[in-house]
C-alpha atoms as an extended CHARMM CRD file, in Angstrom:
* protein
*
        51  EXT
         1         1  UNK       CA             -9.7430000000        9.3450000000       -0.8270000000  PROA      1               0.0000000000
         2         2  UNK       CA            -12.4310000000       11.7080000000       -0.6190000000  PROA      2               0.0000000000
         3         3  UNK       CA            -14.2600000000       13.1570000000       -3.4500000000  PROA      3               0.0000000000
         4         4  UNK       CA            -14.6140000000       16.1860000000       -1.8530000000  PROA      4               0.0000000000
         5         5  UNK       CA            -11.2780000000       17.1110000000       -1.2640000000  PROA      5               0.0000000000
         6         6  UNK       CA             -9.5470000000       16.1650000000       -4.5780000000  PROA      6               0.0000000000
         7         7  UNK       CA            -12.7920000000       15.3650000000       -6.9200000000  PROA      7               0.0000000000
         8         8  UNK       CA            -13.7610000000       13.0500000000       -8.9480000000  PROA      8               0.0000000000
         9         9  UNK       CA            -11.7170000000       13.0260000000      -11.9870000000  PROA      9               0.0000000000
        10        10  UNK       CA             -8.2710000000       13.0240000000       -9.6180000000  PROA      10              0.0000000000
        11        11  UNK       CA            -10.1730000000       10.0340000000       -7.6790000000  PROA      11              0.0000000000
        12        12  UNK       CA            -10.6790000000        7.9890000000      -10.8390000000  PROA      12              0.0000000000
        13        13  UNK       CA             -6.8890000000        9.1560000000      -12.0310000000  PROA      13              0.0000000000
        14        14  UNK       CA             -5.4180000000        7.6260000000       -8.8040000000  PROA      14              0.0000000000
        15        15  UNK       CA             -7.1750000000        4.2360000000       -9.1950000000  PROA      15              0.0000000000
        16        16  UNK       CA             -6.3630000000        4.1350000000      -12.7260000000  PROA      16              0.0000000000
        17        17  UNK       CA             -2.7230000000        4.2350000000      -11.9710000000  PROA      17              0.0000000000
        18        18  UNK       CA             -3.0710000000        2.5650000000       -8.9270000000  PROA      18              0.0000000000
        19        19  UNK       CA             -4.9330000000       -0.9500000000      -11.0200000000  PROA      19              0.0000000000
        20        20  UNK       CA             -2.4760000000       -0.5850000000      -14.0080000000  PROA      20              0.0000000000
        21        21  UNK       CA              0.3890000000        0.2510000000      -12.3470000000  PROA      21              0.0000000000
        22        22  UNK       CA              3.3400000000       -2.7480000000      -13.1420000000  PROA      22              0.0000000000
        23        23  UNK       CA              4.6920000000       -3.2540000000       -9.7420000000  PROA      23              0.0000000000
        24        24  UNK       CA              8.9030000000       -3.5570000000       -9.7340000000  PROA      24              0.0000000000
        25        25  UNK       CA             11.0200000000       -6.8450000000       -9.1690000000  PROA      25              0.0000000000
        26        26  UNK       CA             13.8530000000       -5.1730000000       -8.3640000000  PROA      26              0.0000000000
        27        27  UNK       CA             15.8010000000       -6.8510000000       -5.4720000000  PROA      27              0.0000000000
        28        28  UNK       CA             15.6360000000       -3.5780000000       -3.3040000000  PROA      28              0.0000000000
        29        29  UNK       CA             11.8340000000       -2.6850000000       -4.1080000000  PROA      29              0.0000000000
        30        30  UNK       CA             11.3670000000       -6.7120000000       -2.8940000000  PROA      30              0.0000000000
        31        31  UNK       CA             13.4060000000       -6.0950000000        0.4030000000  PROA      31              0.0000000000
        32        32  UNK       CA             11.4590000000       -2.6970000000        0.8960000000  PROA      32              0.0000000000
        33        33  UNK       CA              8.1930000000       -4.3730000000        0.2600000000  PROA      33              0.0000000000
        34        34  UNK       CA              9.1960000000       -8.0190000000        2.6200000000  PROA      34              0.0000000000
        35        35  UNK       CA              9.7110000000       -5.3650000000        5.1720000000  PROA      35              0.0000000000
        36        36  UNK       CA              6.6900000000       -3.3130000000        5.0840000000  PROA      36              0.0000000000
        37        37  UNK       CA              4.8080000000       -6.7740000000        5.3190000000  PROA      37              0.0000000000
        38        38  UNK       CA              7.0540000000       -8.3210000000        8.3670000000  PROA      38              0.0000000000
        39        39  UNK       CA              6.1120000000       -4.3970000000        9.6890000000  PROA      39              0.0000000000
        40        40  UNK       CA              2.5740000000       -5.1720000000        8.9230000000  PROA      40              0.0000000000
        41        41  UNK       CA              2.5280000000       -8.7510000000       10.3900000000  PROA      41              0.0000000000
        42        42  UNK       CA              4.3540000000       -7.5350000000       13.7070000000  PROA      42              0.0000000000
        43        43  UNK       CA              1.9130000000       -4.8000000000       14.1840000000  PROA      43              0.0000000000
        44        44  UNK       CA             -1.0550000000       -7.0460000000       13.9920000000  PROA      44              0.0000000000
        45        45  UNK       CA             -0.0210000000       -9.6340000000       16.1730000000  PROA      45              0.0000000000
        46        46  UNK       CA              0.7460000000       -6.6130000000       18.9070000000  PROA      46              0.0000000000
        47        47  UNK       CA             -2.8420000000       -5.6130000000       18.2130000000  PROA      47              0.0000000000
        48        48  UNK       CA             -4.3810000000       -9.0520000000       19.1840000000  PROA      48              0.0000000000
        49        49  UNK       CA             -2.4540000000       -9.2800000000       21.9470000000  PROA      49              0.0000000000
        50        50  UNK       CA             -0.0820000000      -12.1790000000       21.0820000000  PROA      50              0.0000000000
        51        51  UNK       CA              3.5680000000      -10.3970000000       21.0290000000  PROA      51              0.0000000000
């Protein structure tokens, strides 16, 4: 996030949420969220070379 292309006060605005945001439980945010990791994870291990 560069200063330069949305400033400084946006910057500082986006973290703030970002820190205080209260992150869902909802069954379907979980699922979305398991996947992004098991996304994540898969990626990675393609990256190191161990498929």
């Amino acid at each position: 996030m560069g200063a330069w292309i949305i400033g400084i006060a946006v910057a500082r605005e986006v973290l703030d949420a970002f820190v205080n945001a209260k992150f869902s439980t909802d069954p379907d945010f979980r699922r979305r969220v398991d996947k992004l990791g098991e996304m994540e994870r898969k990626y990675a291990r393609e990256l190191m070379g161990q498929s």
